[in-house]
N, C-alpha and C positions, 0 to 999 in steps of 0.2 A: 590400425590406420585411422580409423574412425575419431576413436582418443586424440591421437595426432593433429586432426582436425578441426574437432571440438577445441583443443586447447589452444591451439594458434586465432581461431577464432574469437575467445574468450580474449586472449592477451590482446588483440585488433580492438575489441572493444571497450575494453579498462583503457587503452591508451586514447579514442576516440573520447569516453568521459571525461576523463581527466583531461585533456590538451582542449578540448570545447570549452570547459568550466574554467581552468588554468594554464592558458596553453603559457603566458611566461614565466608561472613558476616553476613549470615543471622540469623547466631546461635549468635554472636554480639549481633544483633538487638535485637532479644528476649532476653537476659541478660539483655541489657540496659532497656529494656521495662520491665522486672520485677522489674527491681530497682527502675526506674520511679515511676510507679503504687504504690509502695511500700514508698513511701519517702511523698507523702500526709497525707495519712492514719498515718504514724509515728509521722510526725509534728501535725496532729490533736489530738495526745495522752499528745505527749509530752507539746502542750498550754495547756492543761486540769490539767497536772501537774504545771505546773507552776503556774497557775491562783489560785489552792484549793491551792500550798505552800505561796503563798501572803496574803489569806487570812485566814491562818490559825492565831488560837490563838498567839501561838510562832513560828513564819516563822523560816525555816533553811535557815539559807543565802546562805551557801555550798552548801546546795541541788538544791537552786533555781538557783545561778548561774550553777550547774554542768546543769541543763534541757534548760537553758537559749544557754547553749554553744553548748550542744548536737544541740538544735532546728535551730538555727544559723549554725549550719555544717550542718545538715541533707537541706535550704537552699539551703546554697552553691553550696554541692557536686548536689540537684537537677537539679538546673540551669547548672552544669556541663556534667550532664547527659542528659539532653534535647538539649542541643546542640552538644554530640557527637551522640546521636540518630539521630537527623537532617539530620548531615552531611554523617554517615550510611546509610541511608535512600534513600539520593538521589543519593549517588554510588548505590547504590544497582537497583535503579530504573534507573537510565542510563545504565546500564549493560543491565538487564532487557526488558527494551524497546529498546534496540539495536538487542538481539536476537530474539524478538518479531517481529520487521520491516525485520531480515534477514527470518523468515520463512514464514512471508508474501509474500517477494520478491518472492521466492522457489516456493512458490505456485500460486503464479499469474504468473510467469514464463511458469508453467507447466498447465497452462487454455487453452482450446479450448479458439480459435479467436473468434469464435463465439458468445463466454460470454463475452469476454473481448469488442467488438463491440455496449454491449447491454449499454441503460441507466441504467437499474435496474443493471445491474452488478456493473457499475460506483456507486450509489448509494451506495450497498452493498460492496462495499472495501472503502466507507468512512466511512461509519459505523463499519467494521470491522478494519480501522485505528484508530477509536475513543475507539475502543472496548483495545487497548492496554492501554489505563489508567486503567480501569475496571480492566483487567487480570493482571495485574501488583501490583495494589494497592487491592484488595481483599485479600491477605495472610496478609497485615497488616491490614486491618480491622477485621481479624478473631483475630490477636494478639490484637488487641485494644480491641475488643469485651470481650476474655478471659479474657483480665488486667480489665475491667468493671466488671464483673463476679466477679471475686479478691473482688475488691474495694466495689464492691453493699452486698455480703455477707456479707463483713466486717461490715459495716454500719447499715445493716438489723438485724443480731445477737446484735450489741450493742443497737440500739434505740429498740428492741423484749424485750430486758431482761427490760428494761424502760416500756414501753408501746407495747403490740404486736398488739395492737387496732387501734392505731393510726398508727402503721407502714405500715398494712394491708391498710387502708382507704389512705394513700399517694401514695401505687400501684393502686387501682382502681380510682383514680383523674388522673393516668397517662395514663390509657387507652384509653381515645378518641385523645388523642395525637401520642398515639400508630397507631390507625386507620387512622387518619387523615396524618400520615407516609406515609401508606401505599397506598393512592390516592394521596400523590404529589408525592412519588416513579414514579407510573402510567402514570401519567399527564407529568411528565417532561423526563419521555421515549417518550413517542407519540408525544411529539413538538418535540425533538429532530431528531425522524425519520420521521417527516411530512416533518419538513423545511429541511431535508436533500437537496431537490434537490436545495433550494436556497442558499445556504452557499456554495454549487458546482461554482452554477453560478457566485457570490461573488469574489471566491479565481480565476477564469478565470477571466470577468473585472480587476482583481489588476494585476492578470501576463500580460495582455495586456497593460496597464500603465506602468510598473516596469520595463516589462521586454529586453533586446534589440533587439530580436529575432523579432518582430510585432512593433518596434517603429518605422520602416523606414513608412511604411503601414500607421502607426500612425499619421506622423505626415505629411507627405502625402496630407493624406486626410482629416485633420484636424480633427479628431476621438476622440481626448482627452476629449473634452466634451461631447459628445454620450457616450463615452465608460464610463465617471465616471459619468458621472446619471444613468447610467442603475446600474453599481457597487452600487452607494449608493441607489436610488432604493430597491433594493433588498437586500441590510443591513439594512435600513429603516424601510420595511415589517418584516424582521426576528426578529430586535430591536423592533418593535410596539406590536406582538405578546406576543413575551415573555416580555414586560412588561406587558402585558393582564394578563398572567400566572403569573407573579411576585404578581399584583396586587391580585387576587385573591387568592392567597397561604396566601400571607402576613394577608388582613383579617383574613383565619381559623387560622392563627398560634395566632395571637394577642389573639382571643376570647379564645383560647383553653389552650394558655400559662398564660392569666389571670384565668383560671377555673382551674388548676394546683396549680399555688403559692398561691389562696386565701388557699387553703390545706394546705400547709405548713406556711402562716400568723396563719392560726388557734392552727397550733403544734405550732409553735414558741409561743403564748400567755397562751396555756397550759404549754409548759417549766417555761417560766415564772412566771407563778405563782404556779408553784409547787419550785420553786428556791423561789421566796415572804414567802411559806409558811412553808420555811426550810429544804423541803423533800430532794433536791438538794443539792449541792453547785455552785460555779459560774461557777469552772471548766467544770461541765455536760450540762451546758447550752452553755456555747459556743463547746461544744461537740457532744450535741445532736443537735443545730441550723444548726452545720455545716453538719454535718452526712446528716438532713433531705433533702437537698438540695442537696447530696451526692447519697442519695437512692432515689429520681425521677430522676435527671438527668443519673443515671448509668442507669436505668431502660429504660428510653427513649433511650439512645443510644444501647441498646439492641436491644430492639424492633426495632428501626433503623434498626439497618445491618439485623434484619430475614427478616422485610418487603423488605428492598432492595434487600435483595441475591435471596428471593422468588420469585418479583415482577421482578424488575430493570435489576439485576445485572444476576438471571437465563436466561430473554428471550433475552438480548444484548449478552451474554456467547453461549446462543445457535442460535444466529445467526452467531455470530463466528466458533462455531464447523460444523455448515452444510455449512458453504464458505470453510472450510479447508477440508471439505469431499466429496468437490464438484469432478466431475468425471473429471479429468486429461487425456489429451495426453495420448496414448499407448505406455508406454517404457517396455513392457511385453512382447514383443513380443519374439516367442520360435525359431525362424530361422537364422541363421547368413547369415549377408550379406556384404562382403569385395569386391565383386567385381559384378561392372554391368554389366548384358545382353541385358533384351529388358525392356521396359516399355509399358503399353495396357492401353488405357481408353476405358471398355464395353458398352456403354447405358449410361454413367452418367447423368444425370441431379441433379441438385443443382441450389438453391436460397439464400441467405444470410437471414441471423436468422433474423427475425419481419418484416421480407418481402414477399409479395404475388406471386413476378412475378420472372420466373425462368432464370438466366441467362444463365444457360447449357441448352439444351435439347436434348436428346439424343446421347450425344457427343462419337465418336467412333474413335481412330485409335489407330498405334501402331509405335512405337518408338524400334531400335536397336542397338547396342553398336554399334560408330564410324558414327550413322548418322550425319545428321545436318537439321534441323526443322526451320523451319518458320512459324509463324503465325500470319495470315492476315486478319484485319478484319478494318470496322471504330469504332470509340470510342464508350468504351460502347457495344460489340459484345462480350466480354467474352473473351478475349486473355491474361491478366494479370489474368482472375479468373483459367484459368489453370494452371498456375503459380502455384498459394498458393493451388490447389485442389494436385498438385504432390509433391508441399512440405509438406504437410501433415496437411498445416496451417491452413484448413479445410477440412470435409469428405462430401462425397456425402451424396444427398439425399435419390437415389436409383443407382443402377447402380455398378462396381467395378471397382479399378485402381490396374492392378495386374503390379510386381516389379519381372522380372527373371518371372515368369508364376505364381506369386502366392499373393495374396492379400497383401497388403501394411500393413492390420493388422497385418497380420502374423508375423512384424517384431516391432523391437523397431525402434520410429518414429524418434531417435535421431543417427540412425545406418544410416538409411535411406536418411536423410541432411545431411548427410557427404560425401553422391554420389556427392552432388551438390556445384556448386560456383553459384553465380547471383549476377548480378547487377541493382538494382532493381528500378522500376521508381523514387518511393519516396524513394531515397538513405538519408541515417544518414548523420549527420556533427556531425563529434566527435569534443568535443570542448579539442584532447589531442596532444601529439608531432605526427609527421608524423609519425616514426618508431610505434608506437601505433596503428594509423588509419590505418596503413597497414597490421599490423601483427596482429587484432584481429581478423583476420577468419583462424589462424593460429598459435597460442600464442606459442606452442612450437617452431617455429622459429624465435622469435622477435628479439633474437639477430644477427642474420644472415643476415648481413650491406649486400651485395655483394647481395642475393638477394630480398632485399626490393630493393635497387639503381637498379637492372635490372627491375623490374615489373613497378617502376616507368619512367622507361624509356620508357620501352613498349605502357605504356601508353601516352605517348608525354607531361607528365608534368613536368620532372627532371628538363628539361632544362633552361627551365621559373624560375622556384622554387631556384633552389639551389645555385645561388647567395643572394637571401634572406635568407638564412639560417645559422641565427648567431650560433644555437649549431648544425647543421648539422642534423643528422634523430631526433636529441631528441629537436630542434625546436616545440614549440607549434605550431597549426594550426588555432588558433582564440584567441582572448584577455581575454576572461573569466578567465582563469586561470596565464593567462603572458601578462603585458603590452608591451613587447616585441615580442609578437606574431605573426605570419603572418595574416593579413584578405583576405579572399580567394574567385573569382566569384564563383556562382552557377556551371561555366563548369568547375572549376578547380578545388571543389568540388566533381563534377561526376568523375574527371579523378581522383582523389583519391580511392575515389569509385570503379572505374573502378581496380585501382592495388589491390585493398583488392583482389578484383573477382582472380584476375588472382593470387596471392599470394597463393590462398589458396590449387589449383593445384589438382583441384576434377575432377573426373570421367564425369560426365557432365556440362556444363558450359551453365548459362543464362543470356541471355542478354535481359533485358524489357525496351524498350524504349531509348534505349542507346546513342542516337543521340541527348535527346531530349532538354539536354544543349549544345550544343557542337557547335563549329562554324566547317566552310565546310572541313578544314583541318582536324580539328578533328575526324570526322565523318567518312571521308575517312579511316583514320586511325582504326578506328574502327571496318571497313565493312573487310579492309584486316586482319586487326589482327586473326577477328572470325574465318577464316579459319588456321589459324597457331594455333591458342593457342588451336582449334577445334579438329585438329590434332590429329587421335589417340583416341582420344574423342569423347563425345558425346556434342551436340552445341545445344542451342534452342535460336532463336532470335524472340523478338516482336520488330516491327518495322513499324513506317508509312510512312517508304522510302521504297517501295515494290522492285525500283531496286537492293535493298541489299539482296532479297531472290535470286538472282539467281545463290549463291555461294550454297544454300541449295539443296541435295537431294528428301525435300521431304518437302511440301508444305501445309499448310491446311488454308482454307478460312472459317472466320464465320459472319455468318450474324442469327442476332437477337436471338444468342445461338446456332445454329445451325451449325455442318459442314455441307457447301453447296459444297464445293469443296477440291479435295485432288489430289494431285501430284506433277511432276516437273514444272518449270519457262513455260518451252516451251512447257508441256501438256496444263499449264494451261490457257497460252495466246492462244492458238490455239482453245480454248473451247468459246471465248467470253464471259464467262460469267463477275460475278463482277470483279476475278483476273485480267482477261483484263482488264477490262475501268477502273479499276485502277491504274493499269500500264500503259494505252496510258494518262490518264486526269496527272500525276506526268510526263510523261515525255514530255509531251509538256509544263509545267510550265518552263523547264531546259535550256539553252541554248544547241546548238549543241555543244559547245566543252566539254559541262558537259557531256554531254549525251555520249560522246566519251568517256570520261574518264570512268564510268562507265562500258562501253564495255570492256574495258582493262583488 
């Protein structure tokens, strides 16, 4: 019953794709697809005539030619029909599979980090990308199935009125073929999501070959052959497999396809000799020959699509609908928030999903509009996991992050990242024009030259930049898309980076690791800017140049998840604890005139 279910569901849904993306082709499709189905069965009437007019006593010429010309159009116009169905077909399915991949995107957009981190998620969004052939192509197996239904009737009533004995016994010869459907159905879902995780592995080896992104690394380190035996490896194993499976199908189908047509050898030498013994004429035997072979094969491909929709096609369909009903980000939230006040972390602790060990532990402080934050810890203490825990990018484990004095649920979590700019360790490389990579944390002002050219100023990268710039902000930023493109360092990169941050002109502003391309100019530029662009704002900077917290208010030190320490620069060096010997071990690496500078 449940199958039952699922599979009516499924077909609601291929139809709902398809008639959204195509809704007038697909009434096309089915016309053409009745005509189709329809133009066999016509030409199987129409030889039937022509053959009893050949060999009648006194043949009509007129008649034969007039079936002769019909049978010949009906032909024609099929082969015309099959190739405007085609070509229907696969508009319909490019359409289709286009809005399939946008409501994927939609929804893997709107995923806890958390899933998106996991391997089985990974997993499960290649299955649910494979799943768009299934959902796409299921409304026309249901029209294929229907036009069999057509065709198998028709066939079944005409050989019944002949023999209903023999027509009966050509369905029960079809039945273990039936069965034997419905376990390579079985079989070739389970390899399919067995080898899932190696066909992952597979398309990564090829993008590490392919692609330009990893070929400097590549070739480096001379990786190409590591990297393509491991690829084919694991092509190898997936091709070894499924010729297993191949091999094994292939016997049942042989044995079971030969226990099928000895049925129909049998009816065929019954025709025959009821044609021998003049019950017939010749026209009924290539009538009924062709019919019999007409009525198991409809039958099989019946049986086909139930066993698949049931088996195959319900449980890949409902791995599909439980990934789309997977639990989403909070954009429900009932509170509006247009403007920041304070930010609080209670108690939190959190760990990252399929992990034991916790990287928060009791983490506690509080944040005010116009502060400015620093935090201080060595790698790995939890200083960026606060980051994604205030973007929302993840939720605690236990504990609350209240926003204005009230839980972060309480709002939509897309209201919320609108407080914030950051610039973020692992910052993007858009591979699009400048005027793009700057204005997409900000799209409503992309055309606003005057202040992309200021942000990038601010930044200290104009200057460099825009003598290279053959079409000015609409200059590509990398060659992917324009041989004519700029190729850009890592630090010139981040300084891109960096103006998106500052472009986007949010309530609070974070800076993670900001220095951690940048050469000594840069950097400086950086540590002054935080207090300007701070200005009025709210600032959070992570930073492993601890002398850049002394612009900040308000300080916190983590060691191993833990706040151990919170205050100002000159509480905190006066405590000796880590804040200090991390501030005396950096600034005795520095020269004294660095060191001056810094004082400034």
């Amino acid at each position: 019953m449940n199958n039952i279910k699922l599979t009516a569901r499924s077909v609601a849904y291929s139809w709902d794709l398809i008639f959204s993306s195509s809704r007038f082709l697909i009434f096309i499709d089915f016309a053409l697809k009745t005509v189709r189905t329809s133009f066999p069965l016509l030409t199987a009437f129409l030889l039937k005539y022509i053959l009893d007019a050949l060999t009648h006593e006194a043949p009509d010429i007129e008649k034969i030619l007039l079936f002769v010309l019909l049978y010949g159009l009906a032909v024609v116009l099929n082969r015309g029909v099959v190739s405007a169905q085609s070509l229907t077909r696969s508009t319909i399915t490019k359409k289709a599979q286009h809005l399939y991949e946008c409501r994927l995107a939609e929804k893997l957009s709107a995923l806890p980090m958390g899933m998106l981190d996991s391997s089985k998620c990974k997993d499960n969004v290649a299955e649910v990308r494979y799943t768009k052939n299934v959902a796409v192509q299921l409304i026309f197996r249901v029209t294929d199935t229907l036009s069999c239904v057509y065709s198998f009737a028709v066939a079944f009533v005409t050989l019944a009125s002949f023999s209903l004995g023999f027509s009966i016994i050509l369905l029960v010869l079809t039945v273990p073929n039936c069965i034997f459907n419905e376990y390579y159905c079985r079989k070739t879902d389970d390899f399919r999501r067995e080898h899932a995780p190696n066909l992952r592995k597979s398309f990564y080896y090829r993008w590490m070959l392919t692609d330009a992104w990893p070929a400097k690394d590549v070739r480096m380190y001379d990786l190409t052959d590591p990297i393509k035996g491991r690829y084919e490896e694991e092509k190898e194993r997936y091709i070894k497999e499924n010729k297993k499976l191949g091999k094994r199908v292939l016997r049942g189908k042989l044995f079971i396809e030969l226990f099928r047509r000895s049925g129909e050898m049998i009816f065929i030498a019954y025709v025959i000799f009821k044609a021998v013994n003049g019950t017939i004429g010749i026209g009924d035997v290539a009538l009924y020959i062709g019919f019999a072979g007409t009525i198991t094969d409809r039958f099989q491909e019946i049986t086909w699509f139930i066993a698949d929709a049931f088996c195959c096609v319900a449980e890949c369909m409902g791995k599909m609908f439980a990934f789309f009903e997977e639990k989403t980000e909070n954009i429900n939230g009932v509170r509006a928030l247009s403007r920041f006040e304070s930010l609080a972390f209670e108690n939190v602790y959190f760990k990252y999903p399929h992990t034991e060990k916790y990287i928060l532990s009791g983490a506690s402080f509080a944040l005010e509009r116009g502060d400015k934050l620093s935090i201080v810890g060595i790698n790995g203490s939890g200083k960026s996991t606060i980051i994604k825990l205030m973007l929302g990018l993840y939720t605690p484990d236990s504990g609350r992050i209240l926003i204005n004095g009230y839980p972060m649920e309480d709002y939509d979590i897309r209201e919320v990242r609108k407080l914030f700019s950051a610039l973020f360790q692992s910052f993007v490389q858009y591979p699009l024009t400048l005027r793009e990579n700057v204005s997409l944390s900000a799209l409503e002002r992309m055309e606003n030259d005057e202040e992309i050219e200021a942000v990038l100023l601010q930044s200290g990268i104009y200057g460099d930049l825009q003598p290279k710039l053959e079409k000015g902000l609409d200059s590509f930023m990398s060659r992917n898309f324009d041989d004519k493109g700029t190729a850009l360092s890592k630090g010139q990169w981040q300084k891109i980076a960096l103006s998106r941050a500052y472009f986007k002109n949010a309530q609070i502003v974070i800076f993670d690791e900001p220095s951690a391309a940048l050469d000594a100019q840069a950097e400086d530029r950086i540590f002054k800017n935080f207090e300007s662009i701070s200005d009025g704002k709210t600032g959070i900077m992570i930073s492993h140049r601890i002398s850049g917290s002394r612009m900040s208010n308000k300080i916190i030190v983590l060691e191993n998840g833990r706040i151990t320490e919170q205050g100002t620069h000159e509480e905190l060096t006066s405590l000796g604890g880590m804040y200090a010997r991390l501030y005396n071990l950096q600034k005795e690496k520095y020269t004294a005139k660095e060191a001056d500078r810094y004082e400034q």
